[in-house]
MIZASE-731745 format. One line per 4 residues: number of its first residue (from 1); their letters; for each residue z, y, x of C-alpha. Coordinates in nm, 4 decimals. Layout:
N
NUM = A = Z Y X | ...
//
This chain:
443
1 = XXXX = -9.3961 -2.7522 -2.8974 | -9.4501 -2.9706 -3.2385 | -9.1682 -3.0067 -3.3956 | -9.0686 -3.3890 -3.6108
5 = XXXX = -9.1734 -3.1270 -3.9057 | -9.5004 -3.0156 -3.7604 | -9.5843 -3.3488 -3.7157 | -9.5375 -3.4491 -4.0304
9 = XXXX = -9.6947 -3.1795 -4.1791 | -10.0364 -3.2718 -4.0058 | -9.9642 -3.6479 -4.0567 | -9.8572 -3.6592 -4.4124
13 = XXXX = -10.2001 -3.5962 -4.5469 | -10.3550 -3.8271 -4.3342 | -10.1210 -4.1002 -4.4644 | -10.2266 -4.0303 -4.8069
17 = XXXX = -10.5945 -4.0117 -4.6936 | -10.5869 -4.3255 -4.4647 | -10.4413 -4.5121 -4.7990 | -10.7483 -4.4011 -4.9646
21 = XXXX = -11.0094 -4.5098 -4.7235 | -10.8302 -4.8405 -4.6879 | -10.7933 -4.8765 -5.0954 | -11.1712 -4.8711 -5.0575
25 = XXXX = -11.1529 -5.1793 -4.8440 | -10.8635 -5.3367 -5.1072 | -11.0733 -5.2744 -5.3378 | -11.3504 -5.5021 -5.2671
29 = XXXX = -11.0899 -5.7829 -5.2190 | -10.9461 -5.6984 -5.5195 | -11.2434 -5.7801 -5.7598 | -11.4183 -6.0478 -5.5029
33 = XXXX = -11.1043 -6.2110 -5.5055 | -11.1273 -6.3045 -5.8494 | -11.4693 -6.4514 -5.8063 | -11.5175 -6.6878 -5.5618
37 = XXXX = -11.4025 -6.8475 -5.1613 | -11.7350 -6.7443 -5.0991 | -11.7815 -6.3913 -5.1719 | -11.4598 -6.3812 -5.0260
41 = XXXX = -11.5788 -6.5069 -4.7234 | -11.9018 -6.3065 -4.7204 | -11.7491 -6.0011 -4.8292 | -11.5176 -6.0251 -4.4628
45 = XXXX = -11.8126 -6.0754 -4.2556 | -12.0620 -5.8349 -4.4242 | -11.7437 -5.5774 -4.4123 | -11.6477 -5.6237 -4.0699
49 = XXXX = -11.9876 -5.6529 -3.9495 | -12.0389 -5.2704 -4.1445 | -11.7257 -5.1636 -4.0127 | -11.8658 -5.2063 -3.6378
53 = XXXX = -12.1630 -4.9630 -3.6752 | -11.9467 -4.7020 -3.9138 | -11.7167 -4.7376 -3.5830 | -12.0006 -4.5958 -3.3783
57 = XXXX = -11.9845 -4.2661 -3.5965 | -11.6419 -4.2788 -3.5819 | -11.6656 -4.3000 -3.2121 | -11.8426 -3.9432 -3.1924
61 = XXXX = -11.6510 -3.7828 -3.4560 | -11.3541 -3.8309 -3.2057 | -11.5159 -3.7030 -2.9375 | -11.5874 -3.3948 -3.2056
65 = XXXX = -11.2463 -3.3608 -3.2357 | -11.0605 -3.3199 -2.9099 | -11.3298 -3.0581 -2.8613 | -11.2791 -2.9166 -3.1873
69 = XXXX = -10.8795 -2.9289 -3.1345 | -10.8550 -2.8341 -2.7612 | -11.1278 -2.5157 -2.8584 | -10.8680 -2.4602 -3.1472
73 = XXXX = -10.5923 -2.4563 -2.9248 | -10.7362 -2.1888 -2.7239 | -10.8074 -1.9875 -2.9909 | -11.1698 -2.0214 -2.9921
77 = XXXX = -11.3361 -2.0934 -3.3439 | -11.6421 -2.0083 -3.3069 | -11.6533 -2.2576 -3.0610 | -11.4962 -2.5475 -3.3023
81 = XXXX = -11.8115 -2.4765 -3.5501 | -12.0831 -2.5306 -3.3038 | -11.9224 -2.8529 -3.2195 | -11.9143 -2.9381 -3.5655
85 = XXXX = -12.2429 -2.8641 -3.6169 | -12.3997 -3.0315 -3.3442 | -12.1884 -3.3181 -3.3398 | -12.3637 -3.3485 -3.6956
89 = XXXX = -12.7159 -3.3562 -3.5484 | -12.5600 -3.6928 -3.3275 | -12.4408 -3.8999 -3.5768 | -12.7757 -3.8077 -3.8285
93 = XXXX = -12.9488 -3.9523 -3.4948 | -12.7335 -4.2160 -3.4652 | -12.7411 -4.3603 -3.8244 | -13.1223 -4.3396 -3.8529
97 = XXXX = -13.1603 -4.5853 -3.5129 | -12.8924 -4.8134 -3.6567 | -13.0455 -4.8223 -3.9839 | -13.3863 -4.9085 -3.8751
101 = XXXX = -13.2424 -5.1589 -3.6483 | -13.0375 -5.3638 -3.9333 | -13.3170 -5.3226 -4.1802 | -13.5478 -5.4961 -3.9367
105 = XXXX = -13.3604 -5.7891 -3.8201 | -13.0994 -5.8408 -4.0108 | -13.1713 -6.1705 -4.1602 | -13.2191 -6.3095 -3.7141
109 = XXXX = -12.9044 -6.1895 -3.6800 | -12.6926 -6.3146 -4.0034 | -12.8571 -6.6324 -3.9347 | -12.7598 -6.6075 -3.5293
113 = XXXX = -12.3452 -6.6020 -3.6776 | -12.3216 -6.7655 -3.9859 | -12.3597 -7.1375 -4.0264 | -12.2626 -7.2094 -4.3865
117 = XXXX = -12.5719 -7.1369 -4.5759 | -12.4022 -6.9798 -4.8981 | -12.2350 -6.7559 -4.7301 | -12.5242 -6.6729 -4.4926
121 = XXXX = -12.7104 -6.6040 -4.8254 | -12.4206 -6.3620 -4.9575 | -12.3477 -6.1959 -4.6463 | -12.7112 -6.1122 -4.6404
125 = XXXX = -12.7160 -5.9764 -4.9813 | -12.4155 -5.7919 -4.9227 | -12.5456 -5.6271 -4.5938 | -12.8067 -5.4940 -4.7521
129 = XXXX = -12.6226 -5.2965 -5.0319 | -12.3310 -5.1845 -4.8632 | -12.5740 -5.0055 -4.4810 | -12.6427 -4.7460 -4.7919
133 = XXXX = -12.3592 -4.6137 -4.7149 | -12.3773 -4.5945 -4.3517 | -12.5568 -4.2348 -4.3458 | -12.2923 -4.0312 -4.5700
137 = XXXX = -11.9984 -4.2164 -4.4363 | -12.1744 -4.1045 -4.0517 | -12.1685 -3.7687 -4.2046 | -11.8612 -3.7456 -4.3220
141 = XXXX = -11.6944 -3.8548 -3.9916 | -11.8617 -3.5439 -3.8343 | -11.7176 -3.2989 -4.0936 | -11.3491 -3.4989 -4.0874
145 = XXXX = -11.3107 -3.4083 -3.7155 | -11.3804 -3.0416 -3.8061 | -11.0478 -3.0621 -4.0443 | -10.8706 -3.2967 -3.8071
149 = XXXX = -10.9304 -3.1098 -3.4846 | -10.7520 -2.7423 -3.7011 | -10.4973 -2.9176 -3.8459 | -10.5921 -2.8807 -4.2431
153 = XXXX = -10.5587 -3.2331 -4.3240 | -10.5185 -3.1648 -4.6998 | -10.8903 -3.1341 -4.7213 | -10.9382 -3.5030 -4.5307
157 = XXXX = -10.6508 -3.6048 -4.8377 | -10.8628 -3.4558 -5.1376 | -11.2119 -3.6156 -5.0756 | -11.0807 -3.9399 -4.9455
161 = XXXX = -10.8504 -4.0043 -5.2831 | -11.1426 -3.9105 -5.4795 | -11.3651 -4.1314 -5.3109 | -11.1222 -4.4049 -5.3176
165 = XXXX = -11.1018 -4.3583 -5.7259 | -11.4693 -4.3508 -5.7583 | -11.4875 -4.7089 -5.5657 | -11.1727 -4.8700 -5.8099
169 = XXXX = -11.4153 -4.7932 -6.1210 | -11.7398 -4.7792 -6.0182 | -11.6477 -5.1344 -5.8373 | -11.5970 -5.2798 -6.1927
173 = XXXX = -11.8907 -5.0700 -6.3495 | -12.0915 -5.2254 -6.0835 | -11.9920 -5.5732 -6.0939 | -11.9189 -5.6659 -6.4456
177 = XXXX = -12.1620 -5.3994 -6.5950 | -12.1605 -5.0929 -6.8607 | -12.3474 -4.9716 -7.1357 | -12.7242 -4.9763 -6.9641
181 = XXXX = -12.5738 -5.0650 -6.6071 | -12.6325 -5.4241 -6.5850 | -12.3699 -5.6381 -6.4241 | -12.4389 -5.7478 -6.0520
185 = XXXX = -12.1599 -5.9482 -5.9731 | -12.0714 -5.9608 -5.5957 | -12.3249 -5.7054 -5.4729 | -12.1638 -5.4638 -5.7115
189 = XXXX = -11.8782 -5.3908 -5.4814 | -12.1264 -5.3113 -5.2378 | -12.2986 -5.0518 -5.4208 | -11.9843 -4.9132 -5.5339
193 = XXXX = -11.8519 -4.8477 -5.1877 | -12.1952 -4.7058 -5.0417 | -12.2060 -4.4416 -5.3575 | -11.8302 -4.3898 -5.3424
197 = XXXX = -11.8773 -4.3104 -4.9979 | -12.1864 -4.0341 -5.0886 | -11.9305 -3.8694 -5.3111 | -11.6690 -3.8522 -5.0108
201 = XXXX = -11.9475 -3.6557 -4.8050 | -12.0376 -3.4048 -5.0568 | -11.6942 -3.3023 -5.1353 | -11.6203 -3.2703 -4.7797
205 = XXXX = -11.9132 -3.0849 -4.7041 | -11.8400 -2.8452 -5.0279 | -11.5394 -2.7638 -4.8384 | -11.6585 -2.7279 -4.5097
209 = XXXX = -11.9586 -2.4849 -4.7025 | -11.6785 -2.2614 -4.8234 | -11.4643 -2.2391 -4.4798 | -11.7821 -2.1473 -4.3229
213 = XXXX = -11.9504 -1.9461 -4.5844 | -12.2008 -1.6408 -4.4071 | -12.1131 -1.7958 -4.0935 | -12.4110 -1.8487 -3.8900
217 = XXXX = -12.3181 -2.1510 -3.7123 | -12.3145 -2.3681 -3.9860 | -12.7011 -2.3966 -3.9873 | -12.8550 -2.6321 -3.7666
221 = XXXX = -12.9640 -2.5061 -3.4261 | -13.0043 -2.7524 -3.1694 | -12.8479 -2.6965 -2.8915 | -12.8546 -2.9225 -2.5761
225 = XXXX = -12.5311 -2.7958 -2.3998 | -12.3637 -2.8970 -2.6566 | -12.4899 -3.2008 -2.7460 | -12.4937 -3.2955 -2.3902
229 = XXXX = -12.0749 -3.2171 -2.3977 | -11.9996 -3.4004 -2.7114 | -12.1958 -3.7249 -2.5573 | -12.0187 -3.6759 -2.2112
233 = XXXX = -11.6361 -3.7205 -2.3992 | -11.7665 -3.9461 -2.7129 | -11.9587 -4.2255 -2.5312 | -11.6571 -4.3796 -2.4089
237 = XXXX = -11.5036 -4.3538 -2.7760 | -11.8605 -4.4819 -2.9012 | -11.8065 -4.7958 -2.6884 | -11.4292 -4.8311 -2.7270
241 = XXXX = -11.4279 -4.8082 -3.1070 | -11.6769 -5.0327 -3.1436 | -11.5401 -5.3235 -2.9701 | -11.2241 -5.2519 -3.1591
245 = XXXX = -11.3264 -5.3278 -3.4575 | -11.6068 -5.5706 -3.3038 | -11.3574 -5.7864 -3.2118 | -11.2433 -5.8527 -3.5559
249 = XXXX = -11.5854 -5.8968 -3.6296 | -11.6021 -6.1898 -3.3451 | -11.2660 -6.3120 -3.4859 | -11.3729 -6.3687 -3.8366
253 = XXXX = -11.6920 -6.5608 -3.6814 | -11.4656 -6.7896 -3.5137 | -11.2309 -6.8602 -3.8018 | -11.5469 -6.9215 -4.0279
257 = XXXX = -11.5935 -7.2394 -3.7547 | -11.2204 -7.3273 -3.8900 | -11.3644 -7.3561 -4.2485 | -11.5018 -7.1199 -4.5777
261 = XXXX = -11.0947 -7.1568 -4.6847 | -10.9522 -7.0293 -4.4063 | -11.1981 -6.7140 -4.3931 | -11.1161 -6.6329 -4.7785
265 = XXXX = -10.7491 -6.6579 -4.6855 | -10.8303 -6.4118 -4.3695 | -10.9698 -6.1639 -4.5405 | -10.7496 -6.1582 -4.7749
269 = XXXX = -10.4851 -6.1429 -4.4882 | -10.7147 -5.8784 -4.3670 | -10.6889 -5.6304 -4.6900 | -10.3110 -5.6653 -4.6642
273 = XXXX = -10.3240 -5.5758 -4.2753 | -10.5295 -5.2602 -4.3316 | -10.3464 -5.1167 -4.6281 | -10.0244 -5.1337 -4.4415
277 = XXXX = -10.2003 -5.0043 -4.1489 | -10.2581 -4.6663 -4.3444 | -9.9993 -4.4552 -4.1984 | -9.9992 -4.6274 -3.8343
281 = XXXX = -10.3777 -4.4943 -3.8413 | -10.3020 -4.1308 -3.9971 | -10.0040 -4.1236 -3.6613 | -10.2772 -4.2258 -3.4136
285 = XXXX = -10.5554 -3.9723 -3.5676 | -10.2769 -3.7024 -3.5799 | -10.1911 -3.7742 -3.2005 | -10.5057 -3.6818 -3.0470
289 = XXXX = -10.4993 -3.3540 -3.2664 | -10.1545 -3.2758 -3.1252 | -10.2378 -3.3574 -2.7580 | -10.5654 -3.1537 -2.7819
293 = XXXX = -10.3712 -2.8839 -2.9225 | -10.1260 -2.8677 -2.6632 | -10.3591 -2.9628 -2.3421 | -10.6213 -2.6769 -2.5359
297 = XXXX = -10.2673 -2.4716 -2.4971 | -10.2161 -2.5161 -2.1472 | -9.8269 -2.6630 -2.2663 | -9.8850 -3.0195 -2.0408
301 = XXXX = -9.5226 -3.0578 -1.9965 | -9.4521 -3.0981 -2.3705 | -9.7219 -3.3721 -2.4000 | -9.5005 -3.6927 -2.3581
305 = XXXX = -9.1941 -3.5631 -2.5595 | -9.4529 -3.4834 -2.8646 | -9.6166 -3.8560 -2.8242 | -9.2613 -4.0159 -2.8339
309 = XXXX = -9.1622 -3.8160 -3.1416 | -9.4974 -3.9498 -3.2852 | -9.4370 -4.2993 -3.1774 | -9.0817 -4.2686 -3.3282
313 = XXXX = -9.1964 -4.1500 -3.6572 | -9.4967 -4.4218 -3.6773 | -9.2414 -4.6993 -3.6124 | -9.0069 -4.5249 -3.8987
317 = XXXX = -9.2623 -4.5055 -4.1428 | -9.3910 -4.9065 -4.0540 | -9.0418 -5.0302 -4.0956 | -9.0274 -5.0869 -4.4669
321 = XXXX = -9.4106 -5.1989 -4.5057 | -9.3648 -5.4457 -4.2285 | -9.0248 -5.5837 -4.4212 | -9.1859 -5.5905 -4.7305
325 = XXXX = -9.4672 -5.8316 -4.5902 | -9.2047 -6.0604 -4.3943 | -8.9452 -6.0553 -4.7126 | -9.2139 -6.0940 -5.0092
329 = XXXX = -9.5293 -6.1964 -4.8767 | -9.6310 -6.3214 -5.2227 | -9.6084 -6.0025 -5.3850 | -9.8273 -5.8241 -5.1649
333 = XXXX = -10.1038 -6.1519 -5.1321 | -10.1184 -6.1281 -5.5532 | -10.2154 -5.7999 -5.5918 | -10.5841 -5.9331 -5.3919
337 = XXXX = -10.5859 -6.2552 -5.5425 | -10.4943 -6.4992 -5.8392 | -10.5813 -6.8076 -5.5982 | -10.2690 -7.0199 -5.5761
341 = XXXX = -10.3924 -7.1927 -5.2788 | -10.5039 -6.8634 -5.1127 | -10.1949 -6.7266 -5.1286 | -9.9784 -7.0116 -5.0290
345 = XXXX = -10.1978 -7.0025 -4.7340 | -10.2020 -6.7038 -4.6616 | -9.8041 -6.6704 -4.6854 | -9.7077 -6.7633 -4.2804
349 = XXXX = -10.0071 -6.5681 -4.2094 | -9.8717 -6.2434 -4.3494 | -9.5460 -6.3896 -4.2106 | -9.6368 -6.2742 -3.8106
353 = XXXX = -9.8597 -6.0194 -3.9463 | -9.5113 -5.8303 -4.0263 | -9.4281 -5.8416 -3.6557 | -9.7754 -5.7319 -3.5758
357 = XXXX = -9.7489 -5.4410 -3.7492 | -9.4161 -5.3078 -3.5741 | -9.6391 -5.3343 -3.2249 | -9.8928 -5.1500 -3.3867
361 = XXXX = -9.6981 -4.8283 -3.4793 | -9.5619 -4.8522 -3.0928 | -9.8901 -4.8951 -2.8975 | -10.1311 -4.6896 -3.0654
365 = XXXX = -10.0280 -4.3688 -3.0317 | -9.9880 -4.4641 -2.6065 | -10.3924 -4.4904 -2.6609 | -10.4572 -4.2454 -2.8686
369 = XXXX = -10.2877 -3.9333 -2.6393 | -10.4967 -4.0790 -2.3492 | -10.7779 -3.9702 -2.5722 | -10.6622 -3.6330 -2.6582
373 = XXXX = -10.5910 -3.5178 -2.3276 | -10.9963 -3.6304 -2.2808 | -10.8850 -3.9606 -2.0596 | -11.1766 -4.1373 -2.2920
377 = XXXX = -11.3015 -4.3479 -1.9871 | -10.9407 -4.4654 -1.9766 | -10.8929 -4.5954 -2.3272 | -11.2702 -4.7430 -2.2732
381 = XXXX = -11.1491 -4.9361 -1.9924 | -10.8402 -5.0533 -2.1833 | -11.0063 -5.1312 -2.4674 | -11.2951 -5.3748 -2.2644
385 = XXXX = -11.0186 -5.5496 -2.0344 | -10.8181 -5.5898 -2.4127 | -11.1459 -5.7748 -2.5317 | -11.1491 -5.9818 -2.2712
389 = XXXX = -10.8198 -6.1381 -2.2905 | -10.8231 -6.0869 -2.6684 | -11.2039 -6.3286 -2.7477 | -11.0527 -6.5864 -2.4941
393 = XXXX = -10.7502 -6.6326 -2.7077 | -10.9850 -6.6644 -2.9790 | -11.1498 -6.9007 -2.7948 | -10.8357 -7.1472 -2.6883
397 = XXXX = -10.6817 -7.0435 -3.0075 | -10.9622 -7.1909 -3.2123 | -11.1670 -7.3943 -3.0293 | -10.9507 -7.5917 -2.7393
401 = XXXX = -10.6199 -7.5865 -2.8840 | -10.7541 -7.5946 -3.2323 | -10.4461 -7.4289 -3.3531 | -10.3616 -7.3588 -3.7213
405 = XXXX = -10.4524 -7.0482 -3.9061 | -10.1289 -6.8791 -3.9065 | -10.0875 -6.9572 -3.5359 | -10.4515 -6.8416 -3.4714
409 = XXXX = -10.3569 -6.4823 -3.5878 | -10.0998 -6.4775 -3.3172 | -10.3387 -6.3386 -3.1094 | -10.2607 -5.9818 -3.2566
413 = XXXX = -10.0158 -6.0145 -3.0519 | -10.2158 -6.0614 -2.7590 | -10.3967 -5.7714 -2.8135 | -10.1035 -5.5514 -2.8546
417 = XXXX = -9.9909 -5.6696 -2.5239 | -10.2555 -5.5142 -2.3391 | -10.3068 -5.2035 -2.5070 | -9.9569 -5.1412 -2.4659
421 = XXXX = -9.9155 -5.2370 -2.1140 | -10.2647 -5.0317 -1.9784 | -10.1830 -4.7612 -2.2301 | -9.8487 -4.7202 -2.0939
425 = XXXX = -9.9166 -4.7455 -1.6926 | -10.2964 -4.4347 -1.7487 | -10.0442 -4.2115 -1.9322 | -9.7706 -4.2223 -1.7050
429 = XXXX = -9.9978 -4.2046 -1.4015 | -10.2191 -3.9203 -1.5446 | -9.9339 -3.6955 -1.6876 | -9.7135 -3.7446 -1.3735
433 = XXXX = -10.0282 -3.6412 -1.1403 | -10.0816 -3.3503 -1.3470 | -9.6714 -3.2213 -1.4457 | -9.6215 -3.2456 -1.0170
437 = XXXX = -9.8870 -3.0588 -0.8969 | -10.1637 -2.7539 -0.9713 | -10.4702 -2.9708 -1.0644 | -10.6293 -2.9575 -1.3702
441 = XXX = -10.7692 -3.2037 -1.5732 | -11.0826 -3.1430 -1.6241 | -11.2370 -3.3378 -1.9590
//
C-alpha cells in the first residue's frame, strides 16, 4: 500500500520537473512580453497549436507507461525495456508524419484560424521555428515513461531543470543576440525552446544508456506484438490528450475574435495557469504510476484509498498557489509582463483562475487512475463528451452572450464539471465491479 510518504517520494521530483517544463513555457512569455501585444498573441497560438501535436507523443508515452509500471509491478523488467524501446519506434513514426504534414500546409491552415494578418504573419514564423523541436521532445516522452512507469523520478527532475535553464539563456541569446549570434527577436524564443528541448533528450537518453548498458533490449528490434499492445492502450490517450490541450487551442481562437488585447492578456493568464499547474500535473502523472503499480500488484482493494491520499495531497500542495493568485494577482501577472494595461486586465482573470485551480488538484487525479488501471477508452470518452460541453460554452460565452474576458474564462469551470462528474461515476463503477466479484480487468 503507498504510504502519504511514498507518494511523495515519487511526486516530489515530478513537482520540481513539471516546474521546469512549464518555466519553459514562462519563459517565452517572459521575454515576448516585453516586446509586443502581438508576439504575445502569436506566441499563444503558435504555442498552443505546438502543444496539440507534442500532446500526441505525450499520448503514447502514457500508454508506455502503465505498461511499463503495471510490468514493473509484477516484477518483470525485461518486459518494461521492450516497451520502452518500441514505444520509441511509435513516436519516431509519429513525429515524422506530423512533421511532413505541418511543413506542407501550414501556411492553409494558419490562414484557416487566424484573421488578424500580423499575427497570422508571426504565428507563421513562429510555427516554423519552434516544430524543430517536435522530434526530441517526441523522444523524450518515450524515455520519461520508462522513469515514470519504475518510479525514479529524480532522473525526469535532472534533465527537465537543465533543459528549463538552457531555454532562460539561450531565450535571450536568441532574441537579443551574442557575440556572432545575431539577434532574432520574436523567433528567438522559438529556437531557444526547440534546442532546449534537444538538450532535454540527450540527457535523458544518457541516462537511460547507462540503466541499460549491455542490455540487449535497448537496440531497436521491431517487434509487432508489441507495438500492436502499446497502440491498443495509447490510442485512446493519443485522442484524449489531444483534445485536451486542443481545446485550449480552440479557446484561444475564439478569444482572438474578442480582440489582439484580450489574447495578449490570455496568454499571459495562460503562463500564470500552467506554472501553478506544476505540481497538480506531477500528482496526476504520479497517479497512474501508483495505480499501475498496484493493479500490476494484484492489490485492487488499495486502489481508491491511494487515489484519495493523492487527491488530498494535490489539493494541499494547490492551496497556497491558488491563494497567492486570488490575494496578489499583480505580483504573479509582473513577473510575465511590464504592460500596465495587461496586467490590470488580466487581474479578475487570474481572480477565478484561483478557484480553477482548487478543482483542478480535485478532478485530475479521478481521471488519471482510470488510466492507470488501463480504463483509457473511459477517460477518452470523458474527455470527448468534456469537449463538447466545454467549445459550446466557448461558443455562448463568446459569441451569443458576448461576455467579458474574465467571465469568458469561467468556462474552466465548466470543464472541471464534467471531468469530475464522469471521472467520478467510471471509477466507482469499475472498482466496485471488480472489489465484489472474481473478474479481472483485462487492459
Amino acid at each position: 500500500m503507498f504510504s502519504y510518504k511514498d507518494i511523495l517520494k515519487i511526486v516530489y521530483p515530478l513537482i520540481i520537473s513539471g516546474f521546469g517544463q512549464s518555466i519553459v513555457y514562462v519563459t517565452d512569455t517572459f521575454y515576448l512580453g516585453r516586446i509586443s501585444d502581438v508576439a504575445l498573441a502569436a506566441s499563444a497560438i503558435a504555442g498552443l497549436f505546438y502543444a496539440s501535436l507534442s500532446m500526441i507523443g505525450f499520448g503514447i508515452s502514457s500508454g508506455m507507461q502503465i505498461l511499463i509500471a503495471q510490468s514493473f509491478g509484477e516484477g518483470n523488467l525485461d518486459e518494461t525495456k521492450k516497451t520502452t524501446i518500441q514505444g520509441q519506434v511509435l513516436q519516431l513514426s509519429a513525429c515524422f508524419i506530423f512533421m511532413m504534414l505541418y511543413y506542407s500546409f501550414n501556411e492553409q491552415f494558419v490562414s484557416l484560424l487566424i484573421s488578424n494578418t500580423a499575427v497570422k504573419t508571426a504565428t507563421l514564423t513562429f510555427l516554423d521555428a519552434r516544430m524543430l523541436g517536435l522530434l526530441p521532445m517526441y523522444l523524450f516522452y518515450g524515455f520519461r515513461s520508462y522513469f515514470l512507469g519504475i518510479g525514479r523520478t529524480v532522473v525526469i527532475s535532472i534533465s527537465t531543470i537543465i533543459m528549463a535553464v538552457a531555454n532562460f539563456i539561450l531565450n535571450y541569446i536568441f532574441i537579443y543576440g551574442s557575440g556572432f549570434i545575431k539577434p532574432l527577436g520574436m523567433v528567438g524564443a522559438a529556437y531557444a525552446s526547440s534546442v532546449s528541448e534537444g538538450i532535454s533528450f540527450a540527457i535523458i537518453l544518457l541516462f537511460y544508456i547507462i540503466v541499460c548498458k549491455n542490455d540487449k533490449s535497448f537496440f531497436i528490434q521491431i517487434d509487432k506484438f508489441h507495438i500492436k499492445r502499446i497502440l491498443n492502450i495509447s490510442y485512446p490517450l493519443i485522442i484524449q490528450h489531444f483534445i485536451s490541450v486542443f481545446s485550449w487551442f480552440m479557446f484561444f481562437v475564439f478569444v482572438e475574435k474578442i480582440g489582439q488585447k484580450a489574447l495578449a492578456i490570455s496568454n499571459v493568464i495562460r503562463s500564470v495557469y500552467v506554472l501553478l499547474m506544476a505540481p497538480l500535473l506531477a500528482f496526476s502523472h504520479s497517479t497512474v504510476t501508483i495505480v499501475g503499480q498496484i493493479f500490476g500488484a494484484k492489490h485492487f482493494q488499495n486502489i481508491a484509498q491511494a487515489v484519495y491520499r493523492v487527491i488530498f495531497l494535490s489539493a494541499l500542495f494547490t492551496l497556497p498557489f491558488s491563494l497567492w493568485a486570488f490575494l496578489f494577482p499583480e505580483s504573479l501577472l509582473s513577473i510575465f509582463t511590464n504592460q500596465n494595461d495587461i496586467i490590470m486586465g488580466g487581474v479578475p482573470v487570474l481572480k477565478i483562475v484561483s478557484f480553477a485551480l482548487m478543482c483542478f488538484a480535485t478532478t485530475i487525479p479521478l481521471l488519471s487512475a482510470l488510466a492507470g488501471i488501463g480504463q483509457t477508452l473511459e477517460t477518452l470518452y470523458i474527455e470527448i463528451a468534456t469537449l463538447i460541453f466545454y467549445t459550446l460554452a466557448n461558443i455562448f460565452f463568446v459569441f451569443v452572450w458576448k461576455l467579458q474576458l474574465s467571465l469568458v474564462w469561467c468556462n474552466e469551470f465548466v470543464y472541471f464539471t464534467c471531468i469530475v462528474g464522469m471521472s467520478f461515476f467510471f471509477l466507482r463503477k469499475i472498482l466496485n465491479k471488480y472489489t465484489y466479484s472474481n473478474k479481472t480487468i483485462t487492459v
